[in-house]
C-alpha positions in Angstrom: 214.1 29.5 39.1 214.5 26.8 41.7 214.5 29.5 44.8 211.0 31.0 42.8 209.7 27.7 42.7 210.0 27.1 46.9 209.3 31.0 47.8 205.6 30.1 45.7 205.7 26.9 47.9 206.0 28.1 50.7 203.5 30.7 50.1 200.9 28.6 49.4 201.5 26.2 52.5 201.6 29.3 54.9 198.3 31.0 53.2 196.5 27.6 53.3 198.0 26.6 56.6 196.8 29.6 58.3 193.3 29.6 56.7 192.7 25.6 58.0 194.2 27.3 61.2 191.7 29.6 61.6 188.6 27.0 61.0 190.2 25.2 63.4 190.4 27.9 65.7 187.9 30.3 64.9 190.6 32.8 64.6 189.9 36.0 61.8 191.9 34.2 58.8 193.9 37.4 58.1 195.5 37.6 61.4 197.0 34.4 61.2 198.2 35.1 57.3 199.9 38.4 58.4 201.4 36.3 61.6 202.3 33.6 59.0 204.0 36.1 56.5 205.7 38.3 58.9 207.1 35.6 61.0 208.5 34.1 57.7 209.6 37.7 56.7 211.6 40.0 58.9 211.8 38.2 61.9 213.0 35.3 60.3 215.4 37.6 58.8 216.5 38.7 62.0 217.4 35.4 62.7 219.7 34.8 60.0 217.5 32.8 57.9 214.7 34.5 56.4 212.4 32.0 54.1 210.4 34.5 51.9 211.8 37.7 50.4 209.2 38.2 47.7 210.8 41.1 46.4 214.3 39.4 45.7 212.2 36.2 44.5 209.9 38.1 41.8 211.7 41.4 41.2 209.7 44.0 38.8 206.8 41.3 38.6 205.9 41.3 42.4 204.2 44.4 41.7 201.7 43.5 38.7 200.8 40.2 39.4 199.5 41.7 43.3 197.5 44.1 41.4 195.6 41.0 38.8 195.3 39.2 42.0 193.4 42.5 43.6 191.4 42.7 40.4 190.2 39.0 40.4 189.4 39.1 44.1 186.9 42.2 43.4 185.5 40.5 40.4 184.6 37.6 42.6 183.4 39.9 45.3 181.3 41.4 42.2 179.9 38.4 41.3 178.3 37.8 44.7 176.8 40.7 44.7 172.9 41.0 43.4 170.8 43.9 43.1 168.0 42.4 44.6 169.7 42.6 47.4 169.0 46.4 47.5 165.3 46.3 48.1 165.7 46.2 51.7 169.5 48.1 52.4 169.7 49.7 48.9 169.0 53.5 50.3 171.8 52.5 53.5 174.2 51.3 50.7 173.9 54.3 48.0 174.5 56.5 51.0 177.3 54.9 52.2 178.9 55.0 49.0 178.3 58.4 48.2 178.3 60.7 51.7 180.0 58.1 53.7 182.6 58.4 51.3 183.0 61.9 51.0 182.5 61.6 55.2 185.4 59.0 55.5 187.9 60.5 53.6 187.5 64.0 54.8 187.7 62.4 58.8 190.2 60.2 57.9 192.7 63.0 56.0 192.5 65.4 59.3 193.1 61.9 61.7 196.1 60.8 59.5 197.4 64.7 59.3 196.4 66.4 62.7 197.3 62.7 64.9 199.7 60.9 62.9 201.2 63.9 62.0 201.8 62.8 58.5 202.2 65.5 56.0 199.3 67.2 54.0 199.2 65.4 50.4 200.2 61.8 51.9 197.2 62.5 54.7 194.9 63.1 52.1 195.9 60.3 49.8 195.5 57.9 53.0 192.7 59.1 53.8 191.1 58.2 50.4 192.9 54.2 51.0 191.1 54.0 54.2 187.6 54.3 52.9 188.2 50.5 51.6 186.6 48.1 54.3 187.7 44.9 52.7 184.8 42.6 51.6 187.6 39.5 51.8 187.5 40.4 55.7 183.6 41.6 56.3 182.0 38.6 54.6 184.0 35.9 56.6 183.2 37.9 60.0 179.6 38.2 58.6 179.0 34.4 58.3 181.3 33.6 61.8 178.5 35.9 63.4 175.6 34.9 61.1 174.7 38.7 61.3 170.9 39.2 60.2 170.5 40.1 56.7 169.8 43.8 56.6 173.1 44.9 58.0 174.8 42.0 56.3 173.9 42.9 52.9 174.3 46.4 53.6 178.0 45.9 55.1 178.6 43.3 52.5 177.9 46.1 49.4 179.7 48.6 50.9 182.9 46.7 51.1 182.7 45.6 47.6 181.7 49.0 46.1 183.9 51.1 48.2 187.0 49.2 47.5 186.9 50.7 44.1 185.6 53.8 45.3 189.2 54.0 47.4 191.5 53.1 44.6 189.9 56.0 42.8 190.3 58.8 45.7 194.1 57.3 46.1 194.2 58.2 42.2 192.6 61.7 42.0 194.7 62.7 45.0 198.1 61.6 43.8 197.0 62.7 40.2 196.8 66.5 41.8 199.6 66.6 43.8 202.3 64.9 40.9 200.6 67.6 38.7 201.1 70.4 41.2 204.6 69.3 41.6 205.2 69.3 37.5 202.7 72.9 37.5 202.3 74.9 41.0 199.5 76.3 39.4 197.1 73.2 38.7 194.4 73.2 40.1 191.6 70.1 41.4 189.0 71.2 38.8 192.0 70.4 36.5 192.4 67.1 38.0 189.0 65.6 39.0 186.6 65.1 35.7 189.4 63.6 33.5 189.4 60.8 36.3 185.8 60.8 36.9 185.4 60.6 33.0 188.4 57.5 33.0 186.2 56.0 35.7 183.0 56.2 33.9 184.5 54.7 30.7 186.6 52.1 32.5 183.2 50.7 34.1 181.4 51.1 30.8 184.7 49.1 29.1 183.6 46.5 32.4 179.7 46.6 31.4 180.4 45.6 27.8 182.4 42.9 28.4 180.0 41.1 30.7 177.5 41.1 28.7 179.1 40.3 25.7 180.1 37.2 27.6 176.8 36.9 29.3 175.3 36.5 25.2 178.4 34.3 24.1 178.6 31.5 26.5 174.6 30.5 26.6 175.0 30.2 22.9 177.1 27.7 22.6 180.3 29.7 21.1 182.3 28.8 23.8 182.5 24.9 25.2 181.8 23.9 28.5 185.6 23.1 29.5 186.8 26.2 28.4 184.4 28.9 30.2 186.5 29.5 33.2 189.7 29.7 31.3 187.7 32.4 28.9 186.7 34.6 32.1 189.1 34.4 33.6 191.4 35.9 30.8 188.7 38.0 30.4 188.7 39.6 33.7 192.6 40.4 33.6 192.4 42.0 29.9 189.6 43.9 30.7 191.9 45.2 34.1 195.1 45.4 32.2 193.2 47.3 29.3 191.4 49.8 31.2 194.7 50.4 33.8 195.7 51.8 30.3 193.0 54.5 30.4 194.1 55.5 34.0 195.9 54.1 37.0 193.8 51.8 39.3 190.8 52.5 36.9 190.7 48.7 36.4 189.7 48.0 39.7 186.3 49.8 38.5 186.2 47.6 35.2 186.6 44.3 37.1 184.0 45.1 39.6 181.3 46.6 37.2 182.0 43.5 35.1 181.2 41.2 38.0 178.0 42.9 39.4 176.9 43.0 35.8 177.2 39.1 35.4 175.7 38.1 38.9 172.4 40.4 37.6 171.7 39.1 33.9 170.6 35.8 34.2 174.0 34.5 33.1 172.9 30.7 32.9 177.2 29.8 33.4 177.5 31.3 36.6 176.8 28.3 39.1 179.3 26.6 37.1 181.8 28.9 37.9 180.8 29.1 41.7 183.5 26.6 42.8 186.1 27.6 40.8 186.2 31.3 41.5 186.1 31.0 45.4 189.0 28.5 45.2 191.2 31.2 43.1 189.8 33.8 45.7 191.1 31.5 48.6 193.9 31.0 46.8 194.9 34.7 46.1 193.7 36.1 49.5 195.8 33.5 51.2 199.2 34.2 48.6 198.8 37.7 48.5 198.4 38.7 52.6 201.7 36.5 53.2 203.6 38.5 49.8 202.5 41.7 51.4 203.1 41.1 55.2 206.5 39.0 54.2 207.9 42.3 52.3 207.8 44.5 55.8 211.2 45.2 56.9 212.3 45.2 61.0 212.8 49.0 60.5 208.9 49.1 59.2 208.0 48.0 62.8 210.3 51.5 64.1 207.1 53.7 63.8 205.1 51.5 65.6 206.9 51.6 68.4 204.9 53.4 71.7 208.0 54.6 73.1 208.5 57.2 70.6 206.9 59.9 70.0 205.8 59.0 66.2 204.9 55.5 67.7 202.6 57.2 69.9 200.7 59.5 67.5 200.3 56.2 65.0 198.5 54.2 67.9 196.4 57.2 68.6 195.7 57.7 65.1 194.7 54.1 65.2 192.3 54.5 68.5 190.3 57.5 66.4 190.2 55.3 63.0 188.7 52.9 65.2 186.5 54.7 67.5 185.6 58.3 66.1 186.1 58.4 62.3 184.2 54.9 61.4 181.6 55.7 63.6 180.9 59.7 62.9 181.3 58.7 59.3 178.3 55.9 59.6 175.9 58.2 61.9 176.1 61.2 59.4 175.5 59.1 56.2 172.4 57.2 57.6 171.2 60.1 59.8 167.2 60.0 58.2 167.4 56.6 57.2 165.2 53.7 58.4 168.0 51.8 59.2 167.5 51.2 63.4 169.8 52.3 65.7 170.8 49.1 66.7 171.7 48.2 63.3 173.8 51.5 62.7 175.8 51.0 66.0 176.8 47.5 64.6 177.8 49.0 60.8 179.8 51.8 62.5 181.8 49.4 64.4 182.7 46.6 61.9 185.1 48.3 59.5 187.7 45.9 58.9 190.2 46.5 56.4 191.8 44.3 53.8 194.1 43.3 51.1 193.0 46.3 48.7 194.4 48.6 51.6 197.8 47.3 52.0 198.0 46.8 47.9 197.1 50.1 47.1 199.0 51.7 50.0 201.9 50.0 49.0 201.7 50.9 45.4 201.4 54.8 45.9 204.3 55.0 49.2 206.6 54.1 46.6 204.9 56.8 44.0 205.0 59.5 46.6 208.6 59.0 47.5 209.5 59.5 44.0 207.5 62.8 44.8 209.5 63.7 47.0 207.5 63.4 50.3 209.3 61.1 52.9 206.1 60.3 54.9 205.2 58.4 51.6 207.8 55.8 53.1 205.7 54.8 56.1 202.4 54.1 54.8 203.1 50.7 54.0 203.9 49.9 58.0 200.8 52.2 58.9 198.4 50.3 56.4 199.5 46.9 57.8 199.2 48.2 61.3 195.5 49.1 60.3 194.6 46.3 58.8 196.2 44.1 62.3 193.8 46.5 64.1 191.1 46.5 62.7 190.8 43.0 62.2 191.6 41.9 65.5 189.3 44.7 67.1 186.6 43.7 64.9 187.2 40.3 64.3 187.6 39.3 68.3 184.2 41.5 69.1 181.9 41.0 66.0 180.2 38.2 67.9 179.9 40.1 71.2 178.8 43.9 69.5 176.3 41.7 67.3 174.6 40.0 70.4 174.7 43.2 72.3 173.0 44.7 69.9 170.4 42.6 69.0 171.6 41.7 65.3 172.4 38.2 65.7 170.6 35.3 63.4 169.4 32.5 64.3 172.6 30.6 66.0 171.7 27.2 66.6 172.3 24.9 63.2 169.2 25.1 61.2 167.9 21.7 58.9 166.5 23.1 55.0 164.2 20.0 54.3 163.5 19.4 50.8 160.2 18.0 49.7 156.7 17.8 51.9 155.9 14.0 52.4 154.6 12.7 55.4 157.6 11.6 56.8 159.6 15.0 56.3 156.5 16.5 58.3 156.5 14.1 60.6 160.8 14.5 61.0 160.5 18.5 61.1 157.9 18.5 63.8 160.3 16.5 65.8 163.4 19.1 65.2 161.4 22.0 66.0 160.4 20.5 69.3 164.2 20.2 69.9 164.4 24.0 69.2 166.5 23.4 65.9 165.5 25.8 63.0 163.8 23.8 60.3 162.6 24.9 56.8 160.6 23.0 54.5 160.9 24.0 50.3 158.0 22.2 47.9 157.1 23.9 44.7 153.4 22.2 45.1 151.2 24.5 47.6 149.0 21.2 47.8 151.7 18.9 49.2 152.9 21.8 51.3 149.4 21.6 53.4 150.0 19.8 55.9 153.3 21.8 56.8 150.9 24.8 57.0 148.4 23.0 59.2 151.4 22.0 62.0 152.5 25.3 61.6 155.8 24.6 60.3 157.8 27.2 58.7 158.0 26.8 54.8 158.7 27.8 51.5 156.3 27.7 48.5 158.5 27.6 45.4 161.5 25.6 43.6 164.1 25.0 45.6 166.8 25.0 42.2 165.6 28.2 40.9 168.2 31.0 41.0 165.4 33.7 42.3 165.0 31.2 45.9 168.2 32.2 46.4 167.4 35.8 46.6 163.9 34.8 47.8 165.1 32.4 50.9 167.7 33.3 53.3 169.8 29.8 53.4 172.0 31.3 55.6 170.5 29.5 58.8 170.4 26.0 57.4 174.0 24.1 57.2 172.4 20.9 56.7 170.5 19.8 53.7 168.2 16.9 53.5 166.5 16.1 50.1 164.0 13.7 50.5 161.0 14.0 47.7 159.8 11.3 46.3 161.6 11.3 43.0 165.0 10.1 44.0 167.0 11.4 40.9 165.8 15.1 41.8 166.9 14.4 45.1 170.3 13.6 43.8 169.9 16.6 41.6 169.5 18.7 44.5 172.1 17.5 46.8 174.8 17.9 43.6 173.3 21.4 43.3 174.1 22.7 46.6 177.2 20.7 47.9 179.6 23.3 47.1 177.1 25.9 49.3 176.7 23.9 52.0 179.1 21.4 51.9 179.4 17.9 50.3 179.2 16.2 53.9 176.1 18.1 54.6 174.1 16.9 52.4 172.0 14.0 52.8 168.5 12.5 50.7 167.2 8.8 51.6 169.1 5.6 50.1 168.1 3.9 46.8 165.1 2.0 47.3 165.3 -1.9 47.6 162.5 -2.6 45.1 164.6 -5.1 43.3 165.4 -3.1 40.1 168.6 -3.6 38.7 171.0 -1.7 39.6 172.1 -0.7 36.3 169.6 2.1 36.7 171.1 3.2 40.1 172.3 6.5 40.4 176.2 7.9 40.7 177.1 7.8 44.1 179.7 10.9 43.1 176.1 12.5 42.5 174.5 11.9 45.0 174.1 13.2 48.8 175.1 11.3 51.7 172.5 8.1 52.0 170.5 8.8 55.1 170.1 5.3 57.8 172.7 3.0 58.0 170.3 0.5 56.3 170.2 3.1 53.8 166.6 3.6 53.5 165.1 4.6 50.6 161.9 6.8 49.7 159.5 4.0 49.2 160.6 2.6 52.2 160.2 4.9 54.7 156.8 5.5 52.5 156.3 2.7 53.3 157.1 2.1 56.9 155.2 5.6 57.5 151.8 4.7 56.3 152.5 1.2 58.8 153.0 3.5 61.7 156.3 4.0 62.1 157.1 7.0 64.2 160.2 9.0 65.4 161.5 9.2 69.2 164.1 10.8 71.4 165.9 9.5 73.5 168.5 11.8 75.9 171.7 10.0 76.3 173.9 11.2 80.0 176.7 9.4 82.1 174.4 6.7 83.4 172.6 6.4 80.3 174.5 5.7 77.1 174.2 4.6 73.6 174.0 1.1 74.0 171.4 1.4 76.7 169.6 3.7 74.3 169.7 1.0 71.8 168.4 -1.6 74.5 165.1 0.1 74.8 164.4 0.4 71.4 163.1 -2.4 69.4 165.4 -4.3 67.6 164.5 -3.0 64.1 164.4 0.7 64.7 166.7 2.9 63.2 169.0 5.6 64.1 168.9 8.6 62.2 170.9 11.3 63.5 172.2 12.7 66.7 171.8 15.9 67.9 174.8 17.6 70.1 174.1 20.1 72.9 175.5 22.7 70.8 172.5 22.4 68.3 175.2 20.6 65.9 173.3 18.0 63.7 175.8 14.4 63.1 173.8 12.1 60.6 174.0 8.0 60.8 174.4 7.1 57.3 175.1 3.9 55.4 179.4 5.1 55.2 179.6 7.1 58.7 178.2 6.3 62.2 178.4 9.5 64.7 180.1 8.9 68.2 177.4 9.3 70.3 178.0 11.2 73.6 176.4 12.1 77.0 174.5 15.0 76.8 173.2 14.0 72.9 169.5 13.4 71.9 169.2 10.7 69.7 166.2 10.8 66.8 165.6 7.5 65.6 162.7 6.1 63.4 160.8 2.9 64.8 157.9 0.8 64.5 154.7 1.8 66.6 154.8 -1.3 69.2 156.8 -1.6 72.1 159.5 -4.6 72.2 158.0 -7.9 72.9 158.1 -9.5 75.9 160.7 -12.1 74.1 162.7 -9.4 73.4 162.9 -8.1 76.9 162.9 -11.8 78.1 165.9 -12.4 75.5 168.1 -8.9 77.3 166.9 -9.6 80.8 168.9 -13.4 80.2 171.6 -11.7 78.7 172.2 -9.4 81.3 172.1 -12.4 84.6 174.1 -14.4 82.2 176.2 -11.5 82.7 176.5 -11.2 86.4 177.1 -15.2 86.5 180.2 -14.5 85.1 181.4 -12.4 87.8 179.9 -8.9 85.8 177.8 -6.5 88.2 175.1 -4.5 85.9 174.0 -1.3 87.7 170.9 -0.1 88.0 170.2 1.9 84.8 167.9 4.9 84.6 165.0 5.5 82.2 165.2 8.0 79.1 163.4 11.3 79.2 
């Protein structure tokens, strides 16, 4: 028990280690994990001291508790997934998911048969795996891009329905071919409906169970605390129960059951938001390094160029990559009104994922109890796919997507919550510095004079469920609440810090009106407290109808903070710093920024100029200065 105990450890500190590696590197995540897992695999074994052998560690289980960790990643992927969504990529997706997959798997049967030279019944079975594009590797190369949102959404649906879609073709092929070894004479007309039919009940099994808990949990029949527990047993019954029905047909169930929760209004959902992408990071992270940690040195034997079965799998790999992804895209939206320039940039990010390594890895040990020895390799060839894939696609999305003209906006964009006159006043001043800036009001009257400076905005509430659907947020990492009711503001900021981060949102400070501060507001609620003086919305009210106004100043080498600070009059106010790179760094009442050369400073001050005391008082200081044996250079005005 002990040795299970440190081979989960260490599991989780690789996964996790490797997924903090690649935000600090900007590395694709799954690279790292397979390094991570391999490295503590067979090549530590090679060594003499190998630190995970799963399959020693967890025996007969290894195998089951992969496949509930499959089924809870696609009911997560499910849940992100909303029909709306479809209005503008729907026709793309449905054929995708219907001719691309009949496309794929046909190109992909004669690549793994006719170039990898692998035998008939296994090519056809891989072929069906490889439709899978992996929505726990699209969606993270989607957002490192920030890919606009047609062919994200359409890229983003077809890796979640399609993974499904796979384990299904993996099913109907192996299905045929164990019942043609038991009857020579079984045909696929034999084979196929039963499946279909298992299919269509397992999702209907998935339907039913999300809406029955889509009517329980509003009603009060289940408490607060224990709703994520519920679901979450919920999700692997329903996979367990319907595996029952047929092989892999839970992998429909889960992922039915998802979509059908993210689409009926289920009031629990947001609730659940942070909870199930913490047990998808978790599983993505445990399961790449159980999967890559179980390869074996003599895996690595067929990927070796020298030989001559090395050889055909790399070329197999060059046509997945560069003929069957992209024939298979161009026929299936041939007609559509997707543009060119979008299809190019779908029919080169394919990147495959966890479901393709689980499910390959689950039928090579099914088709060697066949009897067909090629069965045997496609464990190493699915991990070589997914290495490929990933690191093709992963290294290039950024280039392809610029190339191609699909890019978002890429500089960091400010959401601005509430139309006053000084959030007018501050998003004129961010747009002049060419940072994106949205302001959200419900009241088309308070939202006037946003209209009348042309600024971009949004009429409608920003905490309604349909502005998510309504209002691409992907642009904006930085949230600033700043209405003039500060407990919505709080509201607001507690809404959307697991979104967009809790250190990236920000609303104004608690007025000082003198009330007491019994009445004050959680700080574990509320946003980060803009100023370090920690205005408050009365005050800078206040200070706006007196004149106040915001400037820029450029810091450089000659020109730094505390120069910056010299020229401004003594009660102005920093409030943020913006970075060459367009990256936004708040002064707050807890954190002050490093300022830098090459920054622009934003800070809110009173209309006059400094007196000529002050000036007086800093021209004393500085000869007081050079009395003392100090030489102040010459320093430069601000632009």
């Amino acid at each position: 028990m002990e040795s299970q105990a440190l081979v989960i450890a260490t599991i989780g500190v690789l996964g996790i280690g490797a997924q903090w590696l690649a935000w600090r590197t900007g590395w694709p995540a799954i690279v790292l994990m397979l390094a991570a897992g391999f490295l503590a695999g067979p090549v530590a074994g090679e060594l003499g001291f190998r630190l995970l052998d799963p399959e020693a560690a967890f025996g007969d289980l290894l195998d089951p508790a992969i496949g509930i960790g499959v089924a809870l990643i696609l009911f997560e992927g499910g849940l992100s997934l909303d029909l709306r969504e479809l209005r503008h990529s729907g026709s793309a997706v449905w054929r995708l998911a219907t001719v691309g997959v009949v496309v794929g798997w046909a190109l992909g049967a004669v690549a793994a048969s006719q170039i990898a030279g692998l035998a008939w019944p296994v090519a056809i079975l891989f072929g069906g795996i490889l439709i899978v594009t992996g929505p726990t590797v699209v969606i993270p190369l989607l957002r490192q891009a920030n890919v606009q949102t047609r062919p994200n959404s359409i890229l983003k649906w077809e890796g979640i329905v399609n993974d499904p879609t796979g384990a299904l073709c993996a099913v109907i092929a192996y299905e045929y071919f164990r019942r043609v070894a038991e009857s020579p004479n079984a045909s696929v007309i034999e084979v196929v409906p039963p499946l279909i039919i298992a299919a269509i009940l397992a999702g209907l099994i998935g339907y039913a169970a999300a809406r029955m808990i889509a009517y329980l949990f509003p009603r009060g029949a289940i408490p607060e605390y224990l709703k994520v527990p519920v679901l979450f047993i919920a999700v692997i019954f329903v996979f367990v129960l319907t595996n029952k029905i047929e092989h892999e047909a839970g992998l429909v169930a889960v992922t039915v059951m998802g979509i059908t929760l993210a689409n009926t209004g289920f009031s629990s959902i947001r609730s659940i938001h942070p909870f199930k992408e913490n047990i998808a990071v978790l599983l993505v992270s445990g399961i790449f390094i159980l999967l890559s940690s179980s390869l074996s040195w003599s895996d690595l034997v067929y990927l070796d160029p020298t030989t001559e079965v090395g050889l055909r799998f790399i070329l197999f790999l060059l046509a997945l990559l560069f003929i069957v992804r992209p024939l298979t895209v161009i026929v299936s939206l041939l007609g559509s009104s997707v543009p060119w320039n979008e299809r190019l940039f779908i029919a080169w990010i394919a990147p495959r994922g966890i479901v393709l390594v689980a499910i390959s890895g689950l039928f090579a040990l099914r088709l060697a109890d066949l009897g067909y020895s090629d069965g045997q390799v496609l464990t190493a060839l699915s991990f070589a796919v997914v290495v490929a894939t990933v690191v093709a696609h992963g290294f290039t999305v950024d280039i392809v997507a610029k190339w191609l003209g699909v890019k978002g906006t890429s500089r960091p964009g400010l959401l601005i919550v509430g139309s006053t006159p000084w959030t007018i006043a501050l998003a004129k001043e961010m747009q002049a510095l060419k940072t994106p800036v949205m302001i959200v009001d419900p009241s088309w009257q308070s939202l006037g004079p946003a209209r009348r400076e042309g600024l971009p905005f949004y009429h409608g509430e920003i905490l309604n469920e349909a502005t998510e659907h309504n209002l691409d947020l992907t642009p904006y990492q930085v949230l600033v609440a700043a209405t003039d009711n500060e407990a919505y503001n709080t509201l607001v900021c507690n809404e959307f810090a697991h979104e967009v981060g809790r250190d990236s949102v920000y609303q104004l400070g608690e007025s000082a009106d003198g009330d007491d501060d019994k009445h004050a507001l959680p700080p574990t609620l509320r946003g980060r407290a803009l100023f370090e003086s920690g205005f408050g919305v009365t005050d800078v009210n206040e200070r706006q109808q007196q004149g106040w106004v915001f400037r820029k100043t450029k810091l450089s080498d000659e020109f730094d903070f505390e120069d910056a600070q010299e020229k401004l009059p003594d009660s102005a106010n920093m409030l943020l710093l913006l970075r060459s790179s367009g990256r936004l760094r708040f002064f707050t009442h807890a954190a002050r920024p490093e300022p830098r050369a090459g920054d622009t400073i934003l800070s809110f001050s009173p209309p006059q100029l400094k007196t000529l005391e002050e000036k007086a008082a800093r021209r004393a200081s500085r000869e007081s200065g050079r009395d003392k044996g100090g030489q102040t250079p010459q320093k430069p005005q601000p632009s």
